[in-house]
C-alpha positions in Angstrom: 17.8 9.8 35.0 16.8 6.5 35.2 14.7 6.4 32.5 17.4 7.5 30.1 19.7 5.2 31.1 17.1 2.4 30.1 16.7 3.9 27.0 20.2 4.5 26.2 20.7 0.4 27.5 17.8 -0.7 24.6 19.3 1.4 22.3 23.2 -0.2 22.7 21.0 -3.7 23.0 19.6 -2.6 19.6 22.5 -1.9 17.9 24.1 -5.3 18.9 21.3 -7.4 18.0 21.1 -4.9 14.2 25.1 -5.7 13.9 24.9 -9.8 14.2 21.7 -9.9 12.2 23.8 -8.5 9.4 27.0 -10.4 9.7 24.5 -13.5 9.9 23.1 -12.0 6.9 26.5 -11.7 5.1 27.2 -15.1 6.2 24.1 -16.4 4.1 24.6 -14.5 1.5 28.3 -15.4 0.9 27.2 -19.3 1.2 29.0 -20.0 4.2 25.8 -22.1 5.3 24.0 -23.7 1.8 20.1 -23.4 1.9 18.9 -26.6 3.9 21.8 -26.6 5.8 21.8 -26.1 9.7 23.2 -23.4 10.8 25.4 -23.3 14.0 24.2 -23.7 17.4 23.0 -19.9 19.3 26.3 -20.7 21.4 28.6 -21.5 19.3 27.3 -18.0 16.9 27.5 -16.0 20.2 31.2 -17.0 20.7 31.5 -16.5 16.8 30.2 -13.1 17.2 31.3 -12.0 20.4 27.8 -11.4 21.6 25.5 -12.7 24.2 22.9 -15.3 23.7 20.5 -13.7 23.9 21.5 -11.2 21.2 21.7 -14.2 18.6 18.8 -15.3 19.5 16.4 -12.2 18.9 18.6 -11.6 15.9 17.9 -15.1 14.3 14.1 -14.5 15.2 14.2 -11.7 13.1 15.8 -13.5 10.1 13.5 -16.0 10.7 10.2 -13.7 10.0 12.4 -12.2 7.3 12.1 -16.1 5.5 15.9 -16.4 5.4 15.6 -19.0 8.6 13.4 -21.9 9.7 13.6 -22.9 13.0 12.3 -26.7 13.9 11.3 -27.8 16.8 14.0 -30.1 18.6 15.9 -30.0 15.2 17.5 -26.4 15.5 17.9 -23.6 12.9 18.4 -24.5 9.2 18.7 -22.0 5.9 15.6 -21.5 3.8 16.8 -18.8 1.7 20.3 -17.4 1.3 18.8 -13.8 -0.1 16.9 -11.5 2.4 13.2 -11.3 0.6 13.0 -7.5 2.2 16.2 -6.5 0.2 15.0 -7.7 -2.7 12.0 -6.0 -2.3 13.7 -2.8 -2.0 15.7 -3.2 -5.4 12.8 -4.1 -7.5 11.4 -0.7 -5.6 14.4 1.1 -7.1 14.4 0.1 -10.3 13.3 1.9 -13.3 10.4 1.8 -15.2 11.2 0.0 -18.1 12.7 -2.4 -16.0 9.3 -2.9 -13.7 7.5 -3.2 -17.5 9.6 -6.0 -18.2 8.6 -8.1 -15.0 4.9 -7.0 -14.4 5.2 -8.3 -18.2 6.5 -11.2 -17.1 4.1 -12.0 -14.3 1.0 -10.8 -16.0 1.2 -13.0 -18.9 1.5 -16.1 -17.0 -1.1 -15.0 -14.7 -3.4 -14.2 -18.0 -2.6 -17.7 -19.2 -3.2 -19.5 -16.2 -6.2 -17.3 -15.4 -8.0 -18.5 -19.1 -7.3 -22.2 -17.8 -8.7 -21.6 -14.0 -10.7 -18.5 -13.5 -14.2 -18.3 -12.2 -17.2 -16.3 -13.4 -16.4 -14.3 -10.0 -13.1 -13.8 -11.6 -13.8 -12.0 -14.7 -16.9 -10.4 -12.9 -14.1 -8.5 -10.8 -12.2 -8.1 -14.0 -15.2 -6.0 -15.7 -16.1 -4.1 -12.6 -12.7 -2.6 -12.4 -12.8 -1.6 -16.1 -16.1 -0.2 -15.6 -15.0 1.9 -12.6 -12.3 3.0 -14.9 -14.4 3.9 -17.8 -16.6 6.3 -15.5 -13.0 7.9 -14.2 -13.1 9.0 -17.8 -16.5 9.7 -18.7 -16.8 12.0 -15.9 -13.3 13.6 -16.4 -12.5 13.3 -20.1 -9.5 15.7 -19.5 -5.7 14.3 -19.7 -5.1 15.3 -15.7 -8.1 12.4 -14.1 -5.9 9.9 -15.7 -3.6 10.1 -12.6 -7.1 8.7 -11.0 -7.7 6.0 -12.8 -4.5 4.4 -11.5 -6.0 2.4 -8.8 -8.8 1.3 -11.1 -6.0 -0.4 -13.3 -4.2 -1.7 -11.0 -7.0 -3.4 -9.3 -7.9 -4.9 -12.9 -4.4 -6.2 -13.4 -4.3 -7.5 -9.8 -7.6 -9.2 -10.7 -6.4 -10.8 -13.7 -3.3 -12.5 -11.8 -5.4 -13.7 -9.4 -7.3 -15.1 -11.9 -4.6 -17.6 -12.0 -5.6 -19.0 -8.5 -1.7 -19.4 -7.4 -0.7 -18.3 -4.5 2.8 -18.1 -4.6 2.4 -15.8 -8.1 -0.3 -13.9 -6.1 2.0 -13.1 -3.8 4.9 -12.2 -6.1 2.4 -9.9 -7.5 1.4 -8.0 -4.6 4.8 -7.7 -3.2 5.6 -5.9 -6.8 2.6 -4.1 -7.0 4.0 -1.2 -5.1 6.5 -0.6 -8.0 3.8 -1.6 -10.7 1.8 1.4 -8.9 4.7 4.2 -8.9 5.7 3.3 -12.0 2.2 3.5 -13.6 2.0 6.8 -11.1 4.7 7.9 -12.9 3.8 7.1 -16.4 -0.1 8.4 -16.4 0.8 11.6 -14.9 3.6 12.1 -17.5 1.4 14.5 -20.5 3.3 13.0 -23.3 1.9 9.6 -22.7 -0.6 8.2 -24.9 -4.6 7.2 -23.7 -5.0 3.6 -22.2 -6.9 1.6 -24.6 -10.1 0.5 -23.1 -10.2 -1.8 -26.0 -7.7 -4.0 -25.1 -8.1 -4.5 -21.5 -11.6 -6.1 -22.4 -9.8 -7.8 -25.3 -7.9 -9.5 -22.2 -11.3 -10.4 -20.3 -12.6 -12.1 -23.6 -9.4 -13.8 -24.1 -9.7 -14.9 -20.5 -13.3 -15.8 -20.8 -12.9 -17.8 -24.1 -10.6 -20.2 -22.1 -7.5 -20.5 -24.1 -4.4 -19.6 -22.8 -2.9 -19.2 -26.2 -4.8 -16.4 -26.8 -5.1 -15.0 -23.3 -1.1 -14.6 -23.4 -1.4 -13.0 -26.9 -4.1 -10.3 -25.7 -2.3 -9.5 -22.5 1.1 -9.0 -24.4 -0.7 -6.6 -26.8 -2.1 -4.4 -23.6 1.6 -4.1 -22.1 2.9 -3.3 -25.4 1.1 -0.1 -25.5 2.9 1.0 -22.2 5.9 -0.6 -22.8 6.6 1.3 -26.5 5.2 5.0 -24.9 7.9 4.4 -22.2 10.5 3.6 -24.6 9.7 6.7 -26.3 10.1 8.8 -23.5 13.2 7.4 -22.4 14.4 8.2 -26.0 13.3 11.5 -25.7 15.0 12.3 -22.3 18.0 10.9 -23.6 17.8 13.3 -26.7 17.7 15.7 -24.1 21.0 15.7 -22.3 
């Protein structure tokens, strides 16, 4: 008996702590406290919140790893970002796939630019090893249904690419969307009405990145999403057709 009471105690400690991390939340969100700002002291939120101490405290430790809070040493708590980063995450997770074309377009062709200006010969030696893995999908399975299994292969190009770029903070971006740049692609190869991936101008990309010009690296990387980008608008056309 014992035992379930402890559990049914963490469970109605859980809840509390889950309730004021998401009126702190909503608090942020609505601007109540302007990123930079400090936010109220951990009594002064407990009396606000009508919970103990302790509750606000594991609550704001939670925001805190969640990047919405910094907490200085001897200074207090302050606001570092006003929209939870994990919410976010789930949208872009949610969206469609034109609209995760659009952005991986977005990111990509920066990273390609950046990459021509700062890559190293490990770089595009990545870059061509990824293609090359991808090529072999295909030579040993020439049939529409391996294309599903070349997915990794050009993701881990495109993820090479960005990185290319040697920023962190775009790096980052990157893999956080790669999950919806991965279902989406998922989606797209295993769909028999799409058209073949052009070999062509993935290396098209490497040369441009290669050459050194940015100008040019931009200009070969928007020709590679094209190709995606006009099947998908075809098949959203069709589907509409459709209904």
């Amino acid at each position: 008996m014992s035992g379930d009471g402890n559990g049914l105690h963490a469970a109605g400690r859980r809840s509390l702590v889950d309730t004021a991390i998401e009126q702190l939340r909503e608090q942020l969100a609505d601007g109540s406290w302007p990123v930079g700002s400090q936010i109220p002291t951990e009594h002064e939120l407990a009396e606000r919140l009508k919970v103990g101490r302790n509750t606000v405290r594991e609550a704001i430790r939670v925001l805190v790893h969640a990047g919405m809070l910094v907490s200085r040493q001897g200074e207090g708590t302050f606001v570092r970002s006003t929209s939870d980063p994990a919410a976010v995450l789930r949208g872009v997770q949610r969206s469609g796939i034109r609209d995760v074309l659009e952005v991986r377009a977005a990111l990509e062709t920066e990273g390609a630019r950046l990459a021509a200006l700062r890559h190293t010969p490990e770089d595009v030696r990545r870059m061509r090893a990824a293609l090359a893995r991808e090529a072999e999908v295909f030579a040993r399975h020439p049939e529409r249904t391996a294309r599903e299994a070349t997915v990794e292969h050009d993701l881990e190009f495109h993820t090479a690419v960005v990185e290319a770029a040697h920023n962190p903070a775009l790096a980052e971006v990157y893999r956080y969307f790669g999950a919806s740049v991965r279902e989406a692609m998922t989606s797209a190869f295993g769909d028999h009405e799409m058209p073949e991936a052009s070999v062509a101008t993935h290396e098209a990309l490497v040369d441009a990145i290669e050459s050194g010009d940015p100008d040019r690296a931009e200009t070969a990387c928007r020709a590679l999403l094209a190709e995606p980008t006009a099947a998908v608008e075809q098949l959203l056309a069709a589907i509409a057709a459709r209904k």
